[in-house]
N, C-alpha and C positions, 0 to 999 in steps of 0.2 A: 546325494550331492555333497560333496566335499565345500561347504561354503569357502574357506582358505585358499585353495588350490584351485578349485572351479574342478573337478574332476568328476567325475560318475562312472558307476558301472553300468553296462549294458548286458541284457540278458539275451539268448539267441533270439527268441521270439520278438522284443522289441527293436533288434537289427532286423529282421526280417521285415519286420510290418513300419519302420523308417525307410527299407532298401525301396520297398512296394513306391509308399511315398512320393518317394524323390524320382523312380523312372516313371513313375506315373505325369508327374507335375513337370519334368525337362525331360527325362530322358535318360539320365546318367545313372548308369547299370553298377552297383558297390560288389565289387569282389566279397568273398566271405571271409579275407581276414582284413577287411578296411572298417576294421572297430575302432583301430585308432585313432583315423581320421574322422571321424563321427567326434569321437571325445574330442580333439584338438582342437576343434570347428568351431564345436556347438555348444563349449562350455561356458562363453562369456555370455551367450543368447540365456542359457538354463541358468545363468545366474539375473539377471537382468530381469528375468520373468519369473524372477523364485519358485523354478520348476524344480521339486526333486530327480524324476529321473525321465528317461525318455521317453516313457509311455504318458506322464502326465503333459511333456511337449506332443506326442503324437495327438491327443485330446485335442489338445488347443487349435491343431494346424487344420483339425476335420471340422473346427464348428464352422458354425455359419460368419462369415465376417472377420476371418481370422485373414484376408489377405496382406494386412500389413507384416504378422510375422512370419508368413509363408516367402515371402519375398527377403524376407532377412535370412532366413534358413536356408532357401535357394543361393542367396546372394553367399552365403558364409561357404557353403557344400562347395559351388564352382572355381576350378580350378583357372589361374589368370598368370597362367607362365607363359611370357611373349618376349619376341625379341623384336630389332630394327630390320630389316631383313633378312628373315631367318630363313636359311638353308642358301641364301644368296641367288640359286639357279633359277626361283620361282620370279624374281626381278630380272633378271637377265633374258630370261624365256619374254618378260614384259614387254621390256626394252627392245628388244631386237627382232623379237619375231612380232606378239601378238601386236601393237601400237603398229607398226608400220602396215599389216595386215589391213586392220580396221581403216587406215588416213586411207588407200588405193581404196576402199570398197563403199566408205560411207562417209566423207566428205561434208552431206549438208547435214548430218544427223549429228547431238549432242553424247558424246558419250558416254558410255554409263557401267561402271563396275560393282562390286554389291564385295564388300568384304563382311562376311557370315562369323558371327562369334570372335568379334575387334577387338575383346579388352579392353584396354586400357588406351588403346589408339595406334602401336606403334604400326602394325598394318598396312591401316590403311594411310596413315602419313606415311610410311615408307613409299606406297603405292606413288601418291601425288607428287613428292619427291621425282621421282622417275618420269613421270609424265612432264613435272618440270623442267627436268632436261634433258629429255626426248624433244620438249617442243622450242627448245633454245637450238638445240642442234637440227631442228628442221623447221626453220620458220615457216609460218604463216598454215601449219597442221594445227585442226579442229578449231575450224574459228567458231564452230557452232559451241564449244566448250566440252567440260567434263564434268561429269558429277558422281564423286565414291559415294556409294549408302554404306554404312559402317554401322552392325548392329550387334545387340548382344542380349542376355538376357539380366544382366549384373544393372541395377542403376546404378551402384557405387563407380564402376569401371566407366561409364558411359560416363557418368560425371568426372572426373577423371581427364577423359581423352576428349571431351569437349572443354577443358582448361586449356590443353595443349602444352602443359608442362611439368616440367621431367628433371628428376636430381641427377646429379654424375654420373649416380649407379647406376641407373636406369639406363640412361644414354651410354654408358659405356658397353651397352650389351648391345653390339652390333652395328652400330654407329660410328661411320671413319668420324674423324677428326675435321676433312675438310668438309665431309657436309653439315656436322656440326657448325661451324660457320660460318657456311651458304646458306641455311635454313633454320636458323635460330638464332634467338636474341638473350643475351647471360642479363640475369636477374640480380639484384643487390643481394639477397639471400641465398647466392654461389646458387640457383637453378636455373633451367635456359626454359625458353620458350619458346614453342614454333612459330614460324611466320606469317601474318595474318595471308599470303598469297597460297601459301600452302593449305594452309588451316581452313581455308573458304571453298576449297575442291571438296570438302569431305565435309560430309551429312550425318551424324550421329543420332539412329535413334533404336530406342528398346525394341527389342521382338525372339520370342521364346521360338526354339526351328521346331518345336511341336504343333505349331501354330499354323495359320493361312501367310502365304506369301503373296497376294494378287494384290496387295493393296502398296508393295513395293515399286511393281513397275515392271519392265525387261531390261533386260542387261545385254552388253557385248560378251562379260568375262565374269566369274564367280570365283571367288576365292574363298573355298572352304577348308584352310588349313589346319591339321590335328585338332580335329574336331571329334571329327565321327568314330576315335578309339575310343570314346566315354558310351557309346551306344551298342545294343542290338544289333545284330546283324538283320533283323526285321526293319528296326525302326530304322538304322542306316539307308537302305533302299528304298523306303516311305520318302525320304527327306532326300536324297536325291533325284527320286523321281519327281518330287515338288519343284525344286529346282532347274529340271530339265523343262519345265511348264515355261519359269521366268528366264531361260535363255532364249535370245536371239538364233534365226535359222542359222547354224556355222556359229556360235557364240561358246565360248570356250570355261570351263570348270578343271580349277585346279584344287588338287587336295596336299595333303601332308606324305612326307616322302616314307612313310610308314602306312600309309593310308593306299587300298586301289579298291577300283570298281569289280564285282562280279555279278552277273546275273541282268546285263540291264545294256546289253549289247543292241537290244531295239531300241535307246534311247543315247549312247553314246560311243566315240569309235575312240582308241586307243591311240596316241601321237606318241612318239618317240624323239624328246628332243637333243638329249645327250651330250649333256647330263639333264636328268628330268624327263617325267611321262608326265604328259597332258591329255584333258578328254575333253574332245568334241561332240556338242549335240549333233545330233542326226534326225 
């Protein structure tokens, strides 16, 4: 370890038995030339713990009791690129199809979306956003209410997106200007904050998708976007077939528009909504 720099080398064998690690503990699969990102990540943690190199951090993370920095390493590893509505069609398909869908079919029931791996929030407030004025433009839908579960495995991000606020930059990735706003309040420190009406729709809380899902609840709608590229083609279908468990009969699962299902046609049917493919439990 370079103490100046924060730098280190990695040898193959300790990429290796770090790569094990880390899909072992989330999921996320390291290509073999992602040495870099390991040194980028992990070099303020190996200074902080005045770890020489990464076998003496691989020690640390397998003793007994080690979960405080297992979850820093986790937290440092996971990647948290989000936008305000990203890709735009996955709202829209919201808006216009699935919410009017659900007000015709279930009326006294509360509804319930589950936004899978939130970040930093923009998501799932984009989500409530929409429901916002979906139910300005149809009053008196879902008087029984709404509730996003917004989860992730980052505490840093969940703390974060349960602040509900956001510098320029942030907002300026994807965010028109008039919802800006409609749904936020500018801060003396030139940052905006979302609106406590919004902000009260969405539930924030930890959960690793290697983990049990039963204790979330069911859902109408799943939002698992650019997720499942960091995975297995094993563990991808583990984790969707968990999810097929916490959908509602006809309750709908979206992914990332790089992202589709194979192999799992006894648990989902293919929607073409165009632009955008959605999948329905079955």
């Amino acid at each position: 370890m370079n103490e100046r720099t924060g730098t280190f080398r990695i040898s193959p064998d300790e990429f290796k038995s770090f790569s094990l690690f880390l899909e072992k503990n989330c999921g996320i699969l390291l290509a073999d030339h992602k040495q870099y990102l390991v040194q980028s990540r992990l070099g303020k943690i190996m200074q902080e713990c005045s770890l020489d190199n990464l076998s003496c951090l691989i020690t640390q993370l397998e003793r007994a009791g080690g979960n405080q920095l297992k979850d820093k390493v986790i937290d440092a590893m996971t990647t948290n690129e989000t936008l305000w509505f990203r890709d735009t069609h996955p709202y829209d398909i919201l808006k216009n199809k699935l919410l009017p869908e659900i007000k015709e079919k279930n009326q006294r029931k509360k509804v319930r979306i589950w936004s899978a791996a939130c970040s930093t929030g923009q998501e799932p407030y984009s989500m409530s956003m929409i429901i916002d004025e979906y139910k300005r433009a149809n009053l008196g839908s879902f008087s029984v209410g709404e509730e996003i579960v917004a989860t992730d495995i980052s505490a840093s991000v969940l703390q974060q997106a349960r602040g509900g606020e956001y510098e320029m930059l942030a907002l300026g990735r994807g965010l028109e200007k008039e919802r800006l706003r409609k749904h936020f309040k500018a801060n003396a420190n030139g940052s905006w904050t979302i609106n406590p009406d919004i902000k009260a729709r969405v539930r924030f809380q930890s959960l690793n998708l290697l983990g049990q899902y039963s204790g979330l609840g069911q859902f109408d709608i799943i939002f698992c976007r650019n997720v499942m590229i960091y995975f297995s083609s094993e563990l991808k279908t583990q984790i969707l077939r968990k999810m097929h468990k916490q959908l509602n009969p006809g309750g709908y699962l979206l992914l990332g528009a790089s992202e589709s299902l194979s192999g799992l046609s006894d648990c989902y049917k293919m929607i073409h909504c165009r632009p955008g493919i959605i999948y329905q439990a079955i």
